[in-house]
Structures are given as structure tokens and as C-alpha cells.
N, C-alpha and C positions, 0 to 999 in steps of 0.2 A: 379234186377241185378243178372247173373247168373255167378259163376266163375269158370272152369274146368281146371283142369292141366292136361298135356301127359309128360308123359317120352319120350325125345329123344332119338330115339334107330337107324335112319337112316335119317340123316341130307340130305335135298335137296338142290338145286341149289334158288331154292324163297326163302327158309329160309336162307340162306347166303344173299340175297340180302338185306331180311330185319336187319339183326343181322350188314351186313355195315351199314345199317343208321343209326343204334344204337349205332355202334360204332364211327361212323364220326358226331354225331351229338352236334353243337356246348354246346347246354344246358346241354348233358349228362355228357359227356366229363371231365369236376370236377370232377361230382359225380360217377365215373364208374369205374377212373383208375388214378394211381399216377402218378405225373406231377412233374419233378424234375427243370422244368422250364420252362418258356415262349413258344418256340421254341416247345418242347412237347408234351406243351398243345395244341399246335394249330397244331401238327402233325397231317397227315391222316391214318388212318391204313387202309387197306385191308385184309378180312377174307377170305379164298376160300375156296372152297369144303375140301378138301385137312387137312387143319387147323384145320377143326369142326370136319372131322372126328376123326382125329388126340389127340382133344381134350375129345373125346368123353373114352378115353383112361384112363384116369384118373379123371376126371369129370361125374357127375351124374349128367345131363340138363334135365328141366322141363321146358317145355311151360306153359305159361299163358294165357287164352284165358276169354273174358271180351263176353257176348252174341254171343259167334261163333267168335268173332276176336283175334286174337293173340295182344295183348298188351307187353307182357313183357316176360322175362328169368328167369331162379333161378338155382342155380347148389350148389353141394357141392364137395370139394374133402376129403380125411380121411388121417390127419396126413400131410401135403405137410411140406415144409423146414420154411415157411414164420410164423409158428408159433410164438405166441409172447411165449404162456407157452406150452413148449413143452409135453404134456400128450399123451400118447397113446389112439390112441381110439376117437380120438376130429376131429369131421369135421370140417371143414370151411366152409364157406355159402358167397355166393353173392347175389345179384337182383339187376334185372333191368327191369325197368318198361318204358318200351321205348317210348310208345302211349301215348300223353295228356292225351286221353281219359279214361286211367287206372288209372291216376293219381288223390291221393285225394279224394279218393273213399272207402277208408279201404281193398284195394286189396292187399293190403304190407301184411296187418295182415293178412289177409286169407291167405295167399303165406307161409308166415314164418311160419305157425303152420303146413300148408300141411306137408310142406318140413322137420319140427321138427320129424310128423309123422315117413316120410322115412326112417329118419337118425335112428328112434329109433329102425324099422324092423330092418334095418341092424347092431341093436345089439352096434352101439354106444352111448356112456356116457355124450359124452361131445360137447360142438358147441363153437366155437371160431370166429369171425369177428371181419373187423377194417370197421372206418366209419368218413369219415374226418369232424376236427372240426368244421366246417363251415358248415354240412349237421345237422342244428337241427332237423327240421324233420325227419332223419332218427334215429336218435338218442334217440327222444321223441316216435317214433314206437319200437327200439327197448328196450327201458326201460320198455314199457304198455307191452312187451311182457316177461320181470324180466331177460331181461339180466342187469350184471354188468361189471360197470369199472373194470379191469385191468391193465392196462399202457398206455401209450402216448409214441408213436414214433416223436420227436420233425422234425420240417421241413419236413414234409412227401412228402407234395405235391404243388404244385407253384397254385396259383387261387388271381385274383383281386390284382394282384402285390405284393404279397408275401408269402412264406412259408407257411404253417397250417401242424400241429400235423395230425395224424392218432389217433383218440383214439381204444383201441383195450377192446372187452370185450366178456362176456363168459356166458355160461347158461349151466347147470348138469340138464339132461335128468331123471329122479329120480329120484335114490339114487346115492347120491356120495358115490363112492367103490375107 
């Protein structure tokens, strides 16, 4: 199993194609993005060129690529509003692991340390994510990797006919300064 990551530095019209299926795709869909309700959840989004460029503005995107195939995303931004503890210096982290084929594999782990990596070149301290309650598995990868609780944003997100928490938690790159 071979796993390489690229920095996104000029977003194409195939990789928007792919990143709509990841976004439209019903399985992800819980796990990718808050859902304030029913209605939302089963919203479609559309990405365009446009968007990812857009995005690329305050995000820092890595491909994931599983034997030569692109599987998954991972980005970070530094400091954005949606902080739960507001620290200077703290990135925030996503992933998505789009492809079955990446899934369940230990590609979360290899991704999140890459990505730790990054964050640490660029001289920050701190890593902050939320990870909704109902996603164990993401939560049992980010534990094995010594992140901790923090807080719980109660009714975060709409899945399986009702509300779930966002739990939010954090990992110090160090030394904590």
C-alpha cells in the first residue's frame, strides 16, 4: 500500500468533478458537513472551478492518493472564526476520504500525521477539529493520534432523525508556549 499526498496549488476542472461526488455523496454527507436539518442534509451542493479556486485562498489542500489513485482531501485553515478555543496559532484540520477504497485502511492515520507535519513547518502550535458524535471511528483515529476533548457544541448537526453534538478537540504541536 503506497500513500502520497500533493499540495493543491492549481485546482482543475476533473478534480472539481471529483471533490462534487464527494460532496454530493449520500454516505459522506453526515460525516463532512453540519446539517441543521433534514432538508440540508439531503441538499446538493455544487463546487466550481471558481469555488476551489476561491477556497484555495485560505485553505491549505492536500490530495491523497492510495497506488496512483486520488482517494481523499485534507486541508487546514490558521485561526478561522468557528474556533471553539480561540488561540492564536491553532489550525484547524479536515479529511475526507472520499473512495471506499481508502477507507479502513490506516490512510486517516498516515494523512493526519502528514498534515501535522505541515502545520508544524508553518510554525504553528496548536490543531483544533470538531467530529460529530455519532462518527466513532473518527474519533477512535483521532484519540490513537492524543488528540483531546475540549467541548461539545450540543445539536450540531441533523443525521438518523435527530440532532448530535459536534465534539470539538485539540492537540499542542510540542511544547505548549
Amino acid at each position: 500500500m503506497n500513500i502520497n499526498f500533493t499540495k493543491l496549488t492549481e485546482p482543475a476542472s476533473t478534480l472539481v468533478d471529483v471533490f462534487n461526488r464527494w460532496e454530493n455523496d449520500p454516505s459522506l454527507i453526515p460525516l463532512t458537513r453540519p446539517n441543521p436539518n433534514k432538508s440540508e442534509l439531503e441538499r446538493q451542493r455544487i463546487i466550481t472551478l471558481d469555488n476551489l479556486t476561491q477556497r484555495l485562498e485560505d485553505h491549505h489542500i492536500y490530495l491523497i492518493y492510495l497506488d496512483d489513485q486520488l482517494i481523499g482531501e485534507m486541508n487546514y485553515m490558521v485561526d478561522p472564526s468557528h474556533l471553539y478555543k480561540k488561540e492564536p496559532g491553532t489550525a484547524w484540520i479536515g479529511i475526507t476520504i472520499g473512495e471506499p477504497e481508502g477507507r479502513s485502511k490506516g490512510v486517516g492515520y498516515v494523512a493526519i500525521q502528514y498534515l501535522e507535519e505541515q502545520i508544524k513547518k508553518e510554525g504553528l502550535k496548536r490543531i483544533e477539529l470538531g467530529v460529530f458524535e455519532f462518527n466513532l471511528q473518527a474519533q477512535k483515529l483521532y484519540q490513537k493520534l492524543d488528540y483531546k476533548e475540549i467541548g461539545h457544541i450540543e445539536e450540531f448537526t441533523y443525521w438518523q432523525e435527530k440532532l448530535w453534538s459536534d465534539i470539538r478537540m485539540e492537540k499542542y504541536l510540542g511544547d505548549k508556549n
